[in-house]
Structure formats: C-alpha cells, structure tokens
C-alpha positions as CSV (number, residue, x, y, z in Angstrom):
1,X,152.0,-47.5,-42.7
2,X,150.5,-47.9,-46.0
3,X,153.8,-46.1,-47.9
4,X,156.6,-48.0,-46.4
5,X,158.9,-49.3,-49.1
6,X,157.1,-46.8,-51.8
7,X,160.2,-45.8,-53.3
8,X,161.1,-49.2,-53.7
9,X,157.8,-50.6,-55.1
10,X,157.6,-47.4,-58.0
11,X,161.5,-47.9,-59.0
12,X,160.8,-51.6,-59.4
13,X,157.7,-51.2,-61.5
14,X,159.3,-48.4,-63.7
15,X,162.1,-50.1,-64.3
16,X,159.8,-53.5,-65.4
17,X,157.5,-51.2,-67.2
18,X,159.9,-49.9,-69.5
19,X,159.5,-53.8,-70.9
20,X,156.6,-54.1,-71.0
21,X,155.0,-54.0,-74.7
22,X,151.2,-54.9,-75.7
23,X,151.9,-58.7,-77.8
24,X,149.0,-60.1,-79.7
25,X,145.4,-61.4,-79.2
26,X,146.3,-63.9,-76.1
27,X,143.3,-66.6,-75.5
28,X,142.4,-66.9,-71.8
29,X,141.2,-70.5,-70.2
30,X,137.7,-70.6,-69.9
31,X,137.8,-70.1,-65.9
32,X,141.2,-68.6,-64.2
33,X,141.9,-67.2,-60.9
34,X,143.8,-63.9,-60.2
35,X,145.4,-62.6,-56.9
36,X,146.2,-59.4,-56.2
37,X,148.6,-57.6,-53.5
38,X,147.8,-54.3,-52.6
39,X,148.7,-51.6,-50.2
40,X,145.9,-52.6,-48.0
41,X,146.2,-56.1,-48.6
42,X,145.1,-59.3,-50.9
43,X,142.0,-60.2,-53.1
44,X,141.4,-63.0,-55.6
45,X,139.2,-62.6,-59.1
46,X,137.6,-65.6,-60.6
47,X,137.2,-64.9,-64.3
48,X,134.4,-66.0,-66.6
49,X,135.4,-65.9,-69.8
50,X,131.8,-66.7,-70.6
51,X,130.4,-63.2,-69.4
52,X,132.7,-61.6,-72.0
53,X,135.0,-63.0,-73.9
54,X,137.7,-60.2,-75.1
55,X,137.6,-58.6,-71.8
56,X,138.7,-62.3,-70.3
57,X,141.1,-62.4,-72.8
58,X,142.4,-58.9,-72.1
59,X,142.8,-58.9,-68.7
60,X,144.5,-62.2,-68.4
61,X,147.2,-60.6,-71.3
62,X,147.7,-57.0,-68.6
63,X,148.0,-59.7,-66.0
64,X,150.4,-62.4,-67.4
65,X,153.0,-59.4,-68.6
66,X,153.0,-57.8,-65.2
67,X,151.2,-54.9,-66.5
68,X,149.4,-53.9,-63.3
69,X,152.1,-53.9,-60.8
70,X,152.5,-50.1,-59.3
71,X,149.2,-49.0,-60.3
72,X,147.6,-46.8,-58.0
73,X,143.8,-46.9,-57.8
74,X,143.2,-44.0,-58.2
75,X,139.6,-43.8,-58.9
76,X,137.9,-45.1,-55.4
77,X,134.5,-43.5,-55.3
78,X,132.9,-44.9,-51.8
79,X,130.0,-46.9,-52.5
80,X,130.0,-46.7,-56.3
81,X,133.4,-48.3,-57.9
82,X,137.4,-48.9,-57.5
83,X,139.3,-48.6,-60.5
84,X,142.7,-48.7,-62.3
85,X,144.5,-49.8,-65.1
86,X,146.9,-46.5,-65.7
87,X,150.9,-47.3,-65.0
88,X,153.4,-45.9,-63.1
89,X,155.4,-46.0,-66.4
90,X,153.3,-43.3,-68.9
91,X,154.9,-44.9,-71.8
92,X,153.4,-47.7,-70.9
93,X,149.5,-46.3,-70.6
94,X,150.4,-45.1,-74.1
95,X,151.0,-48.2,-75.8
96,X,148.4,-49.8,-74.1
97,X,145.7,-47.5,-75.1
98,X,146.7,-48.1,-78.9
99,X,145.2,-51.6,-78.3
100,X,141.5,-51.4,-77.8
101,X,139.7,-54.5,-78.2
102,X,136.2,-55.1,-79.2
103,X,133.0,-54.4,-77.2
104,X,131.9,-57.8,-75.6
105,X,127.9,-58.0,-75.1
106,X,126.4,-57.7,-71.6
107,X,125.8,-61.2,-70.7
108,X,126.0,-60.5,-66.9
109,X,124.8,-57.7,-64.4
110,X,127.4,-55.1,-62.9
111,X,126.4,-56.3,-59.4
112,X,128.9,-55.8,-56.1
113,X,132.3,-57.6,-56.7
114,X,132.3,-58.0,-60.4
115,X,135.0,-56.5,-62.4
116,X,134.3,-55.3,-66.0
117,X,136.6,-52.6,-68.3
118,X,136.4,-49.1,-67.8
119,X,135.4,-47.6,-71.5
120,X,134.7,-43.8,-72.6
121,X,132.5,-45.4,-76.1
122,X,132.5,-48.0,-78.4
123,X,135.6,-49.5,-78.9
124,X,137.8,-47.8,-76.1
125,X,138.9,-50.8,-73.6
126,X,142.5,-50.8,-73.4
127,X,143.4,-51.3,-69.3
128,X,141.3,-50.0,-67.5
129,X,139.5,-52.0,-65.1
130,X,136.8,-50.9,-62.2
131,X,135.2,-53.1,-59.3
132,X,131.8,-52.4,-58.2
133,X,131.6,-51.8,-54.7
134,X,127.7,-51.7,-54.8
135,X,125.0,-53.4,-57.2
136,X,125.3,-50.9,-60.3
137,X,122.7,-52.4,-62.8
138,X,122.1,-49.3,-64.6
139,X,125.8,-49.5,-65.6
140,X,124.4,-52.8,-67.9
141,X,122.4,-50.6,-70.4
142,X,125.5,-48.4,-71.0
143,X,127.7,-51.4,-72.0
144,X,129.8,-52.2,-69.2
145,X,130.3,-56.7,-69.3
146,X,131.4,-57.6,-66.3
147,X,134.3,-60.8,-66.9
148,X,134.5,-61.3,-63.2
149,X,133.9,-61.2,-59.5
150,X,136.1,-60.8,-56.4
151,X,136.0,-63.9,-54.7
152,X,137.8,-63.2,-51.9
153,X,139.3,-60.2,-50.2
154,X,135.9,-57.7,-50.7
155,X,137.3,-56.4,-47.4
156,X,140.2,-55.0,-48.6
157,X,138.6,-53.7,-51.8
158,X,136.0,-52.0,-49.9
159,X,139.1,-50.6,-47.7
160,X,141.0,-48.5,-50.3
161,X,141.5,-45.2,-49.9
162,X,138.2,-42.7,-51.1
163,X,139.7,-39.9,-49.6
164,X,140.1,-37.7,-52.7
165,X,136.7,-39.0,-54.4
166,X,136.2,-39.1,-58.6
167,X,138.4,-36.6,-60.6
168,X,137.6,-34.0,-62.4
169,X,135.1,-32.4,-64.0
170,X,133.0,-34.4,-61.2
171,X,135.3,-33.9,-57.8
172,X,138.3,-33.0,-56.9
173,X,140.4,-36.6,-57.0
174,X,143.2,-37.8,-59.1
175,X,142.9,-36.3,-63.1
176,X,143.2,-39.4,-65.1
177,X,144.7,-37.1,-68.0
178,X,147.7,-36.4,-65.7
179,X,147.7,-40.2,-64.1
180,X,148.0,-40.9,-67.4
181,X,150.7,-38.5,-68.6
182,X,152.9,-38.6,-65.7
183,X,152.3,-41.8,-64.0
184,X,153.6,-42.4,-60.4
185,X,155.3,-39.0,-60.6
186,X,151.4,-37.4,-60.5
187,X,150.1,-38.9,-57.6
188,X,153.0,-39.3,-55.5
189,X,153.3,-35.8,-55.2
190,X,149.7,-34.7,-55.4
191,X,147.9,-38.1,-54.1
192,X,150.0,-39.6,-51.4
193,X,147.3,-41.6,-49.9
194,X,146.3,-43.4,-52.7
195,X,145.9,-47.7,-52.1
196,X,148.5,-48.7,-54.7
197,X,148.7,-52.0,-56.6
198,X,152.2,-54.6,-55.6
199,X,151.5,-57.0,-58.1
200,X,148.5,-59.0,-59.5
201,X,149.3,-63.0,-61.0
202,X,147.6,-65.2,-62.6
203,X,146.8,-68.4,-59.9
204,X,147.9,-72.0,-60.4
C-alpha cells in the first residue's frame, strides 16, 4: 500500500528539516550519480555538470543536506513532467527559496528522462526540480537546462501518481502556494495519493 509507514516517513523528515539550512556555493564533481527511494520505488540520476553548471552544483547541495527527503511530487502531469522540490517542513521551502542561483545556458535539449530546475523567470531556481516524462524541446527556448538524465528506474518515474493533474489556475491538483505554505500538512489531508519522496543520496 503506497502509505504504509507515512506517519513515520513525514515525522522523520520534519523533524530533520527543522536542520536543515541553505550553506554556501557547494562545487559539484564533474559527473555524480544520485539514487532516489520513492513511494513507488527507486531511480538513479547521472549528472552533467557540463549541461549546466549552477544547476549541477545546486542540486548536488539539496541532495548532500538531505533536503529532498518527504517531498511529495506533487506536480505529475501524465505525459508532460514530474516535479518537486517543496518540503514537508514549510520553513524549510522558505529558506530555500531565498537562494536562487544564476540562470545556466541551454546547452542540452529537455528530452525524456532529463532533469532540469523548475523556474517562474530569470533568476528564480531555488529547489525545484521536474523530470520530463516525454521529449519537451519547446521547453529549451524558455530557458529550462537540463543537468541530467534518469538512468535507471524510468519505470517508476513514469509510475507516480497523475491522479490529481497540474494545480491551479490550469487543473485542479495540488496548489504549490499551499504545498508551499503548509508542507506535508496540505497534501496529506487534501492529496493522499500523492508518490512521496524517502530519501535521495548522492552515489559512491
């Protein structure tokens, strides 16, 4: 049953995410691996740092402070994208999001399994990350640089949860306002069948 042991998984990563604070400009190797455990089981990320540097950099800092654990993904949109990047732990989001990094050229195409930062502008990666679930090249003109592919596990990705669709003002899923607000409180209550995020570590 994808809740089993819920409870459990949001108290840990509350009480973790009350630790965690953004630290400084962290340099990422050249090539790393990332796993992820999920509600619906595991997939592995190869990042380029290449394809865009600050994004590398950023994702491997979220990762290495156990930033990620308890998110939901709460933005599954069948065919289109997977995304998340908002905490259980609202405080959390909100430090985060005072940390945008700088916008990292395009240097390779938003094709199916790549991972690049969600944004809302210039300047506005903080945490949010997305997966393509399809080839979405005209996402490249709009500024979205992919920093890395799933490598193994598409499966699973491609098996979270698009029951409830995008949020509002375009469907009636999760509101990312709220997610972001209230955390695990929100979609617990509202979202219960959300595909929610153990753990994600950076490989050996």
């Amino acid at each position: 049953m994808k809740w089993t042991g819920l409870a459990l998984l949001l108290a840990i990563g509350l009480v973790a995410g009350s630790a965690q604070m953004p630290a400084g400009p962290r340099l990422s190797p050249q090539q790393y691996q990332v796993g992820c455990h999920t509600t619906s089981g595991d997939f592995t990320i190869a990042v380029h740092r290449e394809w865009a540097p600050h994004g590398a950099d950023r994702f491997y800092e979220l990762v290495a402070s156990g930033y990620y654990s308890g998110n939901a993904l709460y933005r599954v949109i069948a065919g289109f994208v997977a995304q998340w990047g908002l905490s259980p732990n609202p405080a959390d989001s909100a430090r985060w999001r005072k940390k945008p990094i700088p916008d990292d050229a395009v240097a390779h195409s938003n094709l199916a399994g790549t991972i690049a930062f969600a944004a809302n502008g210039p300047r506005s990666r903080t945490a949010e990350v997305f997966i393509n679930l399809r080839d979405n090249k005209q996402l490249d003109k709009l500024g979205f640089a992919p920093f890395g592919e799933v490598i193994g596990g598409m499966d699973t990705v491609r098996e979270f949860s698009s029951a409830y669709g995008d949020g509002p003002p375009h469907g009636h899923g999760p509101d990312p306002r709220l997610v972001f607000s209230q955390g695990a409180a929100y979609w617990t209550a509202h979202f219960p069948r959300l595909d929610v995020i153990y753990y994600c570590r950076v490989l050996p």
